[in-house]
PDB file of the backbone (N, CA, C, O) and the ligand in Angstrom, with CONECT records:
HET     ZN  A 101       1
ATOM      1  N   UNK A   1     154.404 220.130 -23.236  1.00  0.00           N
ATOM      2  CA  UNK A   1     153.493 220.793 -22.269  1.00  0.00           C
ATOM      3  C   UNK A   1     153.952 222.220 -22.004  1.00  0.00           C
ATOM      4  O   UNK A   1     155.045 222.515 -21.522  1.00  0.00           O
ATOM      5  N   UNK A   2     153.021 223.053 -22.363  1.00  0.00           N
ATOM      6  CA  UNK A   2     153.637 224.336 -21.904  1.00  0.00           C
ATOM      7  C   UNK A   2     153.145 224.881 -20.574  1.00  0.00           C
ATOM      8  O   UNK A   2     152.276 224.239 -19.984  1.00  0.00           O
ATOM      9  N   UNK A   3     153.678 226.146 -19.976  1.00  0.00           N
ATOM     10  CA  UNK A   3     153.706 226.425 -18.495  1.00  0.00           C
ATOM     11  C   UNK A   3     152.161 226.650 -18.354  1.00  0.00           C
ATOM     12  O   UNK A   3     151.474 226.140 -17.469  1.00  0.00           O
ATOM     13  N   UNK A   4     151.632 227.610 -19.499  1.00  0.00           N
ATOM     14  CA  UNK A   4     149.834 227.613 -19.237  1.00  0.00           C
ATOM     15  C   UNK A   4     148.773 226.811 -18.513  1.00  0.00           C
ATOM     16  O   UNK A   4     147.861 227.024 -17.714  1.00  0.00           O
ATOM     17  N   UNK A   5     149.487 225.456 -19.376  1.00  0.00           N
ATOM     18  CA  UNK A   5     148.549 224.534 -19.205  1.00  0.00           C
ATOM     19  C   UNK A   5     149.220 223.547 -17.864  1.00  0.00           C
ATOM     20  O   UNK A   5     148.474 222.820 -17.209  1.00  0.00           O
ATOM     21  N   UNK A   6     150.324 223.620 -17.653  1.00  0.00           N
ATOM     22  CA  UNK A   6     150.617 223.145 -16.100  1.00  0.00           C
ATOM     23  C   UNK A   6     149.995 223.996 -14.899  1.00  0.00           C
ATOM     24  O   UNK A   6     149.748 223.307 -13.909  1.00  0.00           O
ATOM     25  N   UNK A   7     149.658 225.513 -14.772  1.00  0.00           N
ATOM     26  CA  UNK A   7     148.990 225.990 -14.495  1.00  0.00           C
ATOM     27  C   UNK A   7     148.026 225.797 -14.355  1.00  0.00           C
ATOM     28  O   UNK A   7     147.574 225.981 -13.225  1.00  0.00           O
ATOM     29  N   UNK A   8     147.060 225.267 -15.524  1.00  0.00           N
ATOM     30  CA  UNK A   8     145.618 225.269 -15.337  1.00  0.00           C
ATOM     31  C   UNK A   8     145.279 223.924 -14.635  1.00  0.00           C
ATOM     32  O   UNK A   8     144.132 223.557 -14.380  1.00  0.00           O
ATOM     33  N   UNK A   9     146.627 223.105 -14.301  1.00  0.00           N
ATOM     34  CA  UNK A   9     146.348 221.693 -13.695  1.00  0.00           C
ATOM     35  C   UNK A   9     146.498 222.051 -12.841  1.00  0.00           C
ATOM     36  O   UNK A   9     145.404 222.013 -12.276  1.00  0.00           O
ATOM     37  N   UNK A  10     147.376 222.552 -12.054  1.00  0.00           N
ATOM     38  CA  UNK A  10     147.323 222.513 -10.624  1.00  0.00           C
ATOM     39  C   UNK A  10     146.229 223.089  -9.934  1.00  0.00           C
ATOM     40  O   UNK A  10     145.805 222.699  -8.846  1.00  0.00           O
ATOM     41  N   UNK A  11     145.655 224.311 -10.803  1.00  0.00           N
ATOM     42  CA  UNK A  11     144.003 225.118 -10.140  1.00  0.00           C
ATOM     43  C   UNK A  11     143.048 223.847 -10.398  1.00  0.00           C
ATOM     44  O   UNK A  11     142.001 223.822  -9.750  1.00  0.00           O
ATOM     45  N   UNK A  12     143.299 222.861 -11.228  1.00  0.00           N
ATOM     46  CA  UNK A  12     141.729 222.225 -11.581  1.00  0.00           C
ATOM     47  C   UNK A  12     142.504 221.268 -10.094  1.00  0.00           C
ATOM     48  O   UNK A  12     142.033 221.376  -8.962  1.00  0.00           O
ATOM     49  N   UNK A  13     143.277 220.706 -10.300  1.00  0.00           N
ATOM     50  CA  UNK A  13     143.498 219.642  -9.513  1.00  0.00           C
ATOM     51  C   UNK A  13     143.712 219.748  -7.756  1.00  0.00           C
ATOM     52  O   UNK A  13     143.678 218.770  -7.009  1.00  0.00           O
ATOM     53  N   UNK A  14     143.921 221.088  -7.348  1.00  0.00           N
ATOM     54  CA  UNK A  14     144.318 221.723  -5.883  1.00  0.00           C
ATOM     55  C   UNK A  14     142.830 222.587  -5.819  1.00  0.00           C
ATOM     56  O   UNK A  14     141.915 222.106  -5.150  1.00  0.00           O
ATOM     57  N   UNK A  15     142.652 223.779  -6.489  1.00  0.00           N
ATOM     58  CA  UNK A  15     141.599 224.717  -6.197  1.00  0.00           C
ATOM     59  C   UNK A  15     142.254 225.752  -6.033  1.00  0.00           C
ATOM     60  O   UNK A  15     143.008 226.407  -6.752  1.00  0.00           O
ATOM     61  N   UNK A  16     141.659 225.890  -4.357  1.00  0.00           N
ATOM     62  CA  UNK A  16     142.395 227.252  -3.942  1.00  0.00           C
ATOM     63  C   UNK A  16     143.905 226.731  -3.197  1.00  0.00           C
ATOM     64  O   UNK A  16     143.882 225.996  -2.210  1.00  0.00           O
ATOM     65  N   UNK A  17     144.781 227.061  -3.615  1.00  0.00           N
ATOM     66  CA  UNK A  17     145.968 226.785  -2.765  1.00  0.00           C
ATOM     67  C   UNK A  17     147.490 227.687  -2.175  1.00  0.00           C
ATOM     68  O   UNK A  17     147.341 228.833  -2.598  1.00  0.00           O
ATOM     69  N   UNK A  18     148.268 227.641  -1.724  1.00  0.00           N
ATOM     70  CA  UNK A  18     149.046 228.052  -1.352  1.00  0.00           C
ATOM     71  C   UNK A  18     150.430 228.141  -1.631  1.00  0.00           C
ATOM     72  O   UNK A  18     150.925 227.194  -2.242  1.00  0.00           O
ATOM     73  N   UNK A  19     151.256 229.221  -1.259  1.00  0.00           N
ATOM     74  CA  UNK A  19     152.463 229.242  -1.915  1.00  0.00           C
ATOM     75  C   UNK A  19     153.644 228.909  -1.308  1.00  0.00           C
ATOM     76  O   UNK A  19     154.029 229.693  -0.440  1.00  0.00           O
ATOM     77  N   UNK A  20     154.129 228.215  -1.477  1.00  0.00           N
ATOM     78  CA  UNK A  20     155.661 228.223  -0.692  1.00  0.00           C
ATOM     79  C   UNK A  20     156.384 229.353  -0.508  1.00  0.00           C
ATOM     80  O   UNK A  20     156.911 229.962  -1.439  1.00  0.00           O
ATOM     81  N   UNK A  21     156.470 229.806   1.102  1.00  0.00           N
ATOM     82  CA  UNK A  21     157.290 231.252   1.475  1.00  0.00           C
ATOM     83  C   UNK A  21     159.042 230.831   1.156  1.00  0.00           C
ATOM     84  O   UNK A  21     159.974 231.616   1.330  1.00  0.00           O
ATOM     85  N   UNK A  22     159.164 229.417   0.662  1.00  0.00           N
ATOM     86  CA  UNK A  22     160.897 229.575   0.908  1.00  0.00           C
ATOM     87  C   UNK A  22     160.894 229.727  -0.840  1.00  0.00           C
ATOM     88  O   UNK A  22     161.427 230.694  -1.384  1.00  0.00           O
ATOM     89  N   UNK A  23     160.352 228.850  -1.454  1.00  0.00           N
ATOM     90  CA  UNK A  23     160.308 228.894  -3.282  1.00  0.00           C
ATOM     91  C   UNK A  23     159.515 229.522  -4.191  1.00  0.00           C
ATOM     92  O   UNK A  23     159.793 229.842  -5.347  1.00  0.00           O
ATOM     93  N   UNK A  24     158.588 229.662  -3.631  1.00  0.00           N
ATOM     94  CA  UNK A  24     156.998 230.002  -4.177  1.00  0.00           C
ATOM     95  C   UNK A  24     156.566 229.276  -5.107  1.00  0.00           C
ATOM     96  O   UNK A  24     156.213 229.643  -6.227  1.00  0.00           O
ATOM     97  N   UNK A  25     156.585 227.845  -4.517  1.00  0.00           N
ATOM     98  CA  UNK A  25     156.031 226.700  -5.693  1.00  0.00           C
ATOM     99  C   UNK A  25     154.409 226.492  -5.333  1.00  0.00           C
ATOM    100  O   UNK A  25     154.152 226.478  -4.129  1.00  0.00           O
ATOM    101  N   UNK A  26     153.492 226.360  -6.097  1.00  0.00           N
ATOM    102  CA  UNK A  26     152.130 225.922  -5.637  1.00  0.00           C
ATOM    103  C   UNK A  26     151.942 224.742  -4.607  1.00  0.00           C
ATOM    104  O   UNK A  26     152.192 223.625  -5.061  1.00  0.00           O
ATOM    105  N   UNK A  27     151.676 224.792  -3.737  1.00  0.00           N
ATOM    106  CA  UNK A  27     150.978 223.932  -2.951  1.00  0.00           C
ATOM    107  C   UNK A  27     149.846 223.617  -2.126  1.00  0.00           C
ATOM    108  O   UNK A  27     149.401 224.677  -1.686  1.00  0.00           O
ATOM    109  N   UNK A  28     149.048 222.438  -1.640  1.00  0.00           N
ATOM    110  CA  UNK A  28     148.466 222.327  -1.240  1.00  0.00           C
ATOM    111  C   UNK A  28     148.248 223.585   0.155  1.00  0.00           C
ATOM    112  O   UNK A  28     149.288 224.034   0.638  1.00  0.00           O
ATOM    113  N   UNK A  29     146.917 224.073   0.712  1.00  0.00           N
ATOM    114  CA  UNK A  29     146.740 224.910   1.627  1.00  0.00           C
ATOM    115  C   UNK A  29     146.825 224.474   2.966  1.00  0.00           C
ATOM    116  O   UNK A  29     147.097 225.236   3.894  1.00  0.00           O
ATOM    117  N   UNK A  30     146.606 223.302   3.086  1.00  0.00           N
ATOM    118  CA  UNK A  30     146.941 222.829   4.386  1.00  0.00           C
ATOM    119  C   UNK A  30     148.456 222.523   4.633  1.00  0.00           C
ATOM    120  O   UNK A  30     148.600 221.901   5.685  1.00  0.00           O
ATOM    121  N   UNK A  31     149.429 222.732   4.086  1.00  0.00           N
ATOM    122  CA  UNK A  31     150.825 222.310   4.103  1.00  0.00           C
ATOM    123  C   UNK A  31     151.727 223.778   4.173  1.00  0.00           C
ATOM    124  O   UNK A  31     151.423 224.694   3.409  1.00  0.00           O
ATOM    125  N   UNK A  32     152.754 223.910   5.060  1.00  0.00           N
ATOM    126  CA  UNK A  32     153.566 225.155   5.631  1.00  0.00           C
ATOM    127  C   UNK A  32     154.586 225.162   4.329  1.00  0.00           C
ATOM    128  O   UNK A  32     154.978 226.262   3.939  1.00  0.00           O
ATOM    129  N   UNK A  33     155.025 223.971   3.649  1.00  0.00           N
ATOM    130  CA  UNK A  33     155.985 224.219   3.152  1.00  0.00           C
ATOM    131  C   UNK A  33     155.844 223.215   2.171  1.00  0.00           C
ATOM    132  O   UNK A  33     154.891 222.450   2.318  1.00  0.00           O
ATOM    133  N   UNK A  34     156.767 223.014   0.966  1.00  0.00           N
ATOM    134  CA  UNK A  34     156.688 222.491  -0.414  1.00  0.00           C
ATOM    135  C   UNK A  34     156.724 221.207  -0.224  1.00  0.00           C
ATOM    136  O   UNK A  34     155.876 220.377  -0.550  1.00  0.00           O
ATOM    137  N   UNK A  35     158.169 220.982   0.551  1.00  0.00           N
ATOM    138  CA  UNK A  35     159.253 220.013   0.826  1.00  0.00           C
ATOM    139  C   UNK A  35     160.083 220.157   2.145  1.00  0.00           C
ATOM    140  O   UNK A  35     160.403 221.211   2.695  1.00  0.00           O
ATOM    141  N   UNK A  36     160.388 218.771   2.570  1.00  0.00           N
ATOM    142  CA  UNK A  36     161.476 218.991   3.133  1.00  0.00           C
ATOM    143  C   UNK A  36     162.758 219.739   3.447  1.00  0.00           C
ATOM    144  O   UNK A  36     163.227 220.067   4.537  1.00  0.00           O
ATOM    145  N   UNK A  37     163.199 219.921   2.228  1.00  0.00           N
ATOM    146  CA  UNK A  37     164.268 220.712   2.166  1.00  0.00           C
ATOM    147  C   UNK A  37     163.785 222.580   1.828  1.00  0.00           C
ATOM    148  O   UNK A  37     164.503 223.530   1.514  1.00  0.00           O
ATOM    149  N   UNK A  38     162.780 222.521   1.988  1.00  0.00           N
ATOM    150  CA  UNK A  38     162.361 224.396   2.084  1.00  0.00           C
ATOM    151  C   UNK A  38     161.981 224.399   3.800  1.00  0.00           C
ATOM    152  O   UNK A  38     162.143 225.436   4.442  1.00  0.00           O
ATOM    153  N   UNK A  39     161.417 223.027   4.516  1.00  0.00           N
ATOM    154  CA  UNK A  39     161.022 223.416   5.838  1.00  0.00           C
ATOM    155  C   UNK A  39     162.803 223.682   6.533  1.00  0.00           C
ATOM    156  O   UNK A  39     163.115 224.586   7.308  1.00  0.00           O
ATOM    157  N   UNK A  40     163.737 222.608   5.972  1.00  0.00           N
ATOM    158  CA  UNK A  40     165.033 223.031   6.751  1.00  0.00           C
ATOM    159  C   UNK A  40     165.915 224.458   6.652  1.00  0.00           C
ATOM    160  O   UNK A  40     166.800 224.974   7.335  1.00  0.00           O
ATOM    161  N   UNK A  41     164.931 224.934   4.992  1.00  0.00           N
ATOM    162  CA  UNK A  41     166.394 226.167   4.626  1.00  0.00           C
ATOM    163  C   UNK A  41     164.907 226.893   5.707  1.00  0.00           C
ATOM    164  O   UNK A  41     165.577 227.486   6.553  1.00  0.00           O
ATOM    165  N   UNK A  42     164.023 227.046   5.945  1.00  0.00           N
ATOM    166  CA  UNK A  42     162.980 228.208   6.559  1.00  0.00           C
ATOM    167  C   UNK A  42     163.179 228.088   7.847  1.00  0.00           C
ATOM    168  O   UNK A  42     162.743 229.132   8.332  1.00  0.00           O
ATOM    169  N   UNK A  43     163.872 226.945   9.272  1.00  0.00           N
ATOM    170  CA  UNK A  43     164.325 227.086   9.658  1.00  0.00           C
ATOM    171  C   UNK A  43     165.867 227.439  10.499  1.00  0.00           C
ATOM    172  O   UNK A  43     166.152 227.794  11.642  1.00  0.00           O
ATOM    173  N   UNK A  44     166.685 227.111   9.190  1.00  0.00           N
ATOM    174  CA  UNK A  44     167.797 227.137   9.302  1.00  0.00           C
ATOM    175  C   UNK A  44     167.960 228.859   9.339  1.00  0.00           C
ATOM    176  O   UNK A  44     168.393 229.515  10.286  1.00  0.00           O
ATOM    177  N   UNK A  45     167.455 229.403   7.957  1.00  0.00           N
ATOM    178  CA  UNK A  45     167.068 231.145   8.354  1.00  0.00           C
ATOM    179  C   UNK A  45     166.775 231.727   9.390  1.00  0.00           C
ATOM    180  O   UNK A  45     167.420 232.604   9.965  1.00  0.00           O
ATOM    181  N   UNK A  46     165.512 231.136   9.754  1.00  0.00           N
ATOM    182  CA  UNK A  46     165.437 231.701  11.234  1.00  0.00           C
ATOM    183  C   UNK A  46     166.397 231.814  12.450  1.00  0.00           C
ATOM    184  O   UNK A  46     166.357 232.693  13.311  1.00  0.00           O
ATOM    185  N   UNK A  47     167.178 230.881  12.381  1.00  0.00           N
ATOM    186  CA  UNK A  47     168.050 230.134  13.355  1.00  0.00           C
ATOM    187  C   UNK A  47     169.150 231.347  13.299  1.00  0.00           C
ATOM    188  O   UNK A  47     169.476 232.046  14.258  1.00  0.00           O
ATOM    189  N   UNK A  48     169.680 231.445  11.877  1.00  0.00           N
ATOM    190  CA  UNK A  48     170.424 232.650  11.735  1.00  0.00           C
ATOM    191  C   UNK A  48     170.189 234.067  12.434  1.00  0.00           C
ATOM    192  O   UNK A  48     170.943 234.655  13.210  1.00  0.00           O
ATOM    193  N   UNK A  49     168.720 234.524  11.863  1.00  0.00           N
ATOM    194  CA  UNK A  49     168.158 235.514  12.207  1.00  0.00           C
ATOM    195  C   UNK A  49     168.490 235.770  13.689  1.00  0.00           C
ATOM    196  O   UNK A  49     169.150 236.723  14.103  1.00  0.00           O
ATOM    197  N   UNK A  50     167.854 234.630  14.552  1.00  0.00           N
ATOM    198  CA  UNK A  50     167.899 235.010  15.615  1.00  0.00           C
ATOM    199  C   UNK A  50     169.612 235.301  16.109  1.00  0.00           C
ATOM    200  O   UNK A  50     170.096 236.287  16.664  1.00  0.00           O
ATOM    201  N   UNK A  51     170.225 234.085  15.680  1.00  0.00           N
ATOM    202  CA  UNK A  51     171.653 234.396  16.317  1.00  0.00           C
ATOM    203  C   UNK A  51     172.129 235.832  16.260  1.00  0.00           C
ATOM    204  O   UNK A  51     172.580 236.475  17.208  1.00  0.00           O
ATOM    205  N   UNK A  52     171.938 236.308  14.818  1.00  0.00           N
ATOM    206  CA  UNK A  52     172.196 238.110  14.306  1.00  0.00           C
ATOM    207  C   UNK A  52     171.432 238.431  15.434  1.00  0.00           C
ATOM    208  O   UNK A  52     172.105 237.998  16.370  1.00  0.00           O
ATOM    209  N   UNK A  53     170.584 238.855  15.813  1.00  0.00           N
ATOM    210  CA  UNK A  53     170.059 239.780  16.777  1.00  0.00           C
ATOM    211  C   UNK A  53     170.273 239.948  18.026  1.00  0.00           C
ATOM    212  O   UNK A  53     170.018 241.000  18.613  1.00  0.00           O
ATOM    213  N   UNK A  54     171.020 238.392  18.841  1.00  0.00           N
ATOM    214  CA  UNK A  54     171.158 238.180  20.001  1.00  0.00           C
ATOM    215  C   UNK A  54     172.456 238.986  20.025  1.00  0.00           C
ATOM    216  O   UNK A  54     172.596 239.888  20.851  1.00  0.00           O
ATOM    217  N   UNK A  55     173.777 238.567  18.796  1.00  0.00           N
ATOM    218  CA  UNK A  55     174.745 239.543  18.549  1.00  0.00           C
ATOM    219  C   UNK A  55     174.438 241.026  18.760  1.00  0.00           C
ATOM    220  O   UNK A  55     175.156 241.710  19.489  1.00  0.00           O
ATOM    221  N   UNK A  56     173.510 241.461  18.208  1.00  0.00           N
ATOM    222  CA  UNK A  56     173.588 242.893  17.917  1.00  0.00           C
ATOM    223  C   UNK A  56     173.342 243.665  18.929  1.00  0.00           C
ATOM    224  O   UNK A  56     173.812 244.787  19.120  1.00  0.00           O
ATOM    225  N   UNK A  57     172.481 242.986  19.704  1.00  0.00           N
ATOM    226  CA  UNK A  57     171.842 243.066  21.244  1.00  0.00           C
ATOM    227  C   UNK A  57     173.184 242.987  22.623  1.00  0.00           C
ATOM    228  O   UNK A  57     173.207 243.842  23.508  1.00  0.00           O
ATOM    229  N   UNK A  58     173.791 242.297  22.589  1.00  0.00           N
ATOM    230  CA  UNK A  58     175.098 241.891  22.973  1.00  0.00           C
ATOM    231  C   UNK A  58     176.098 243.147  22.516  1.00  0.00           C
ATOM    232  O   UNK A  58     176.809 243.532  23.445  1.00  0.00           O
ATOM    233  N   UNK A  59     176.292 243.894  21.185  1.00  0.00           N
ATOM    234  CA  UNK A  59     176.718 244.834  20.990  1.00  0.00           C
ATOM    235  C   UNK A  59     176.424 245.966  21.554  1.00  0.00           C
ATOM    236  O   UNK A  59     177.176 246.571  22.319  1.00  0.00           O
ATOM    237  N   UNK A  60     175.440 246.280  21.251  1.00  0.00           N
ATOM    238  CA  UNK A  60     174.263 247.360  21.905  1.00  0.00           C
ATOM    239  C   UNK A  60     174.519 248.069  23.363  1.00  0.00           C
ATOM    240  O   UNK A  60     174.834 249.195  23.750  1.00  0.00           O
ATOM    241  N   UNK A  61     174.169 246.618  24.048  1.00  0.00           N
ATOM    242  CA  UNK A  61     174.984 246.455  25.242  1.00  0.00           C
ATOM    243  C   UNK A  61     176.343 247.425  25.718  1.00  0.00           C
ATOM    244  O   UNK A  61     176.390 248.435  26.419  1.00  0.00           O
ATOM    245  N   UNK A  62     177.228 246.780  25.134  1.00  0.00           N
ATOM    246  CA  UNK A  62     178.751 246.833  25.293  1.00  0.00           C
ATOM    247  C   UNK A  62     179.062 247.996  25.643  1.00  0.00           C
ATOM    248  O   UNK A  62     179.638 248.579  26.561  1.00  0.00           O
ATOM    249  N   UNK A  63     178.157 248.346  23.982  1.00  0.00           N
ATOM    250  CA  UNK A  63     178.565 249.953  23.907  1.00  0.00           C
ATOM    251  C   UNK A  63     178.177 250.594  24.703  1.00  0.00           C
ATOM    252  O   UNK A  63     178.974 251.235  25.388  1.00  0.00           O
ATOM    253  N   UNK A  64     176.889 250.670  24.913  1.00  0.00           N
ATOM    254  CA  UNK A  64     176.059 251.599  26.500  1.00  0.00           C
ATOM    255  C   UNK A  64     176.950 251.540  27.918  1.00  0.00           C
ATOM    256  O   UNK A  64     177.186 252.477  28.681  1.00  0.00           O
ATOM    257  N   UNK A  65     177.456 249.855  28.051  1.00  0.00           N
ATOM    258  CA  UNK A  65     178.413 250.324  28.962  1.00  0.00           C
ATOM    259  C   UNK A  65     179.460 250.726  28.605  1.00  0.00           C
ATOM    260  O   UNK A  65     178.804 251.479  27.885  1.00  0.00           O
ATOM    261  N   UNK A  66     180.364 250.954  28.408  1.00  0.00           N
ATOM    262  CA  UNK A  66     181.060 251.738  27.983  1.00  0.00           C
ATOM    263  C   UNK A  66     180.900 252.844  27.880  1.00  0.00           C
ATOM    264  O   UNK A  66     181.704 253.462  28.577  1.00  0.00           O
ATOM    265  N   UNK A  67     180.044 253.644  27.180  1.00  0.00           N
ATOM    266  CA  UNK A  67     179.694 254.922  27.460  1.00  0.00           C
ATOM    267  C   UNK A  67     179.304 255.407  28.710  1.00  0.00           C
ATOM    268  O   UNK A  67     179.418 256.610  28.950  1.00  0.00           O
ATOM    269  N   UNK A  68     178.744 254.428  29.751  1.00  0.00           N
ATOM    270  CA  UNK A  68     178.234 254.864  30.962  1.00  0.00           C
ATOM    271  C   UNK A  68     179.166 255.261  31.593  1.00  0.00           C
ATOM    272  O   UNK A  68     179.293 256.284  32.266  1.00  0.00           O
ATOM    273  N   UNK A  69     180.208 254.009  31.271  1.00  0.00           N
ATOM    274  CA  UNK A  69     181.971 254.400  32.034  1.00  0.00           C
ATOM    275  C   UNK A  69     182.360 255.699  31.853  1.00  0.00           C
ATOM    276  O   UNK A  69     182.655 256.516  32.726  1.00  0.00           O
ATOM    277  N   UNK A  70     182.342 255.852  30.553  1.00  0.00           N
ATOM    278  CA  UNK A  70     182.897 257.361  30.159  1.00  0.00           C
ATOM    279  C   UNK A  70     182.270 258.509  30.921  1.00  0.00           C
ATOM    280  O   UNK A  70     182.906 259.336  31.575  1.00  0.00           O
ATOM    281  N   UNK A  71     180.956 258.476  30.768  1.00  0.00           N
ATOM    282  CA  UNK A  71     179.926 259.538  31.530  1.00  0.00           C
ATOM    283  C   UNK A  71     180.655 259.681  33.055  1.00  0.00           C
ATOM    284  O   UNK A  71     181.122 260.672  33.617  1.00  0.00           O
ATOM    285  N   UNK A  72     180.579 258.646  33.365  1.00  0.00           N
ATOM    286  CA  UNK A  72     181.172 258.578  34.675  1.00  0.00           C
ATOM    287  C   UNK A  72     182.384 259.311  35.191  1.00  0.00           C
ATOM    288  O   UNK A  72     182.627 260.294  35.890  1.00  0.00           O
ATOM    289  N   UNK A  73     183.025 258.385  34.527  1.00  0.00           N
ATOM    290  CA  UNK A  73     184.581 258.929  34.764  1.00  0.00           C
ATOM    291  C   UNK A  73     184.658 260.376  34.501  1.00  0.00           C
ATOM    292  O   UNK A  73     185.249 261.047  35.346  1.00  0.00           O
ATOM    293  N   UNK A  74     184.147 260.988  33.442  1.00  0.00           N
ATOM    294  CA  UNK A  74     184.170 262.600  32.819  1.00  0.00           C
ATOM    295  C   UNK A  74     183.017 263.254  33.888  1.00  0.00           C
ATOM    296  O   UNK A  74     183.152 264.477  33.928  1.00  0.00           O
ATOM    297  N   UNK A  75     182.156 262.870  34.574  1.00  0.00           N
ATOM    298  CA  UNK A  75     181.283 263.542  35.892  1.00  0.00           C
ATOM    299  C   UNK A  75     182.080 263.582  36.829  1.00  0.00           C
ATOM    300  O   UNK A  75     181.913 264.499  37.632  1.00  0.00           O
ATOM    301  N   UNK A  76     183.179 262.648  37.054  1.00  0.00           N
ATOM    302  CA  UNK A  76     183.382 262.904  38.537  1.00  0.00           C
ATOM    303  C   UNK A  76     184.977 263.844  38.647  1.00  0.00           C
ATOM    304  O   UNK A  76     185.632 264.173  39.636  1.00  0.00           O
ATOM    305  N   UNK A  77     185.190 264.053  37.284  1.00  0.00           N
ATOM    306  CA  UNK A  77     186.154 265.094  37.419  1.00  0.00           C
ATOM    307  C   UNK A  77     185.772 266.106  37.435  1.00  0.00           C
ATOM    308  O   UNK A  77     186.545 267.057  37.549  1.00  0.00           O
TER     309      UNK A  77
HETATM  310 ZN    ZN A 101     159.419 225.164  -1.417  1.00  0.00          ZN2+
END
């Protein structure tokens, strides 16, 4: 069987359908994800994502105070 013609099965046999954002395997259009294991790595990513940002935000932070200190301290001399 070559890839062509696995192709032309899944359009005769699905229609119009959809792609998996974690693999990009064909799938049905009513379905978010392939498999199981693409819905866990698509939230497990996210999960990351967010942690990175709450960090960076938390950094962000730090630094501003800190600098405010400085401002400070160097104004009131
Ligand atoms: Zn997938």
């Amino acid at each position: 069987m070559s890839q062509a013609s696995w192709k032309d099965q899944i359009k005769k046999k699905w229609g119009p359908h959809s792609h998996c954002p974690i693999c990009g395997k064909a799938m049905p259009t009513d379905k978010q994800f392939c498999s199981q294991t693409c819905r866990d790595n698509y939230h497990n990513i996210n999960k990351k994502k967010k942690k990175k940002g709450k960090v960076q935000m938390i950094f962000m932070f730090g630094m501003m105070a800190v600098l405010f200190v400085f401002m400070f301290v160097f104004g009131g001399i």
